[in-house]
N, C-alpha and C positions, 0 to 999 in steps of 0.2 A: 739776186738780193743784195741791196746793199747792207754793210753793216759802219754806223757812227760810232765812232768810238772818241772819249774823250784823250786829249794830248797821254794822259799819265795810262788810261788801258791801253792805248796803243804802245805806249813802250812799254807795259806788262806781257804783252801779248805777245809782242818782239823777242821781246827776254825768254819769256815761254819756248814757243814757239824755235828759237836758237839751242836752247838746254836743248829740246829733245829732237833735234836737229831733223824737223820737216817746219813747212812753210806755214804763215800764217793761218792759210783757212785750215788746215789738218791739222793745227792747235785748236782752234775755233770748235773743231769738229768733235774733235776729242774730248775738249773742257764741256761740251755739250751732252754728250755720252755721261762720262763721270758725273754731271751732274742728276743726269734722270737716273743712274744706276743705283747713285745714294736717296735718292729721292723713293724708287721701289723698295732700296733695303729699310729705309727709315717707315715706308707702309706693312711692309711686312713685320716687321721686329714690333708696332704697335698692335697690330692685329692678334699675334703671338700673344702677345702681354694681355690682350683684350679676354682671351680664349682660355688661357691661364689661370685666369681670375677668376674668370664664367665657373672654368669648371674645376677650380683647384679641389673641393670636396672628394671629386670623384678620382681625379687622378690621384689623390694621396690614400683615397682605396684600393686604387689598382698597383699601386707602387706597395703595396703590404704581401 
């Protein structure tokens, strides 16, 4: 796979990628990760909130 990156991601990526002193694509790899990982916590924490809500009556009898 190729990946295009413009002039300025490429020297973020550089930058990145030297901080946590592995190579470009194990940055790439990583900032990949982190990002599906916040993307599950941000479905989970709505879902939560969704479920909350549904059934906040009942939890606030079970919490009595």
């Amino acid at each position: 796979m190729t990946l295009r990156l413009s002039k300025e991601d490429e020297r973020l990526l550089a930058l990145l990628a030297q901080e946590d002193g592995v190579s470009r694509q194990e940055a790439t790899i990583r900032a990949i990760h982190e990002a599906a990982r916040r993307g599950h916590e941000q479905r989970v924490a709505d879902a939560s909130a969704r479920i909350r809500n549904r059934y906040a009556e009942v939890l606030e009898r079970l919490g009595r």
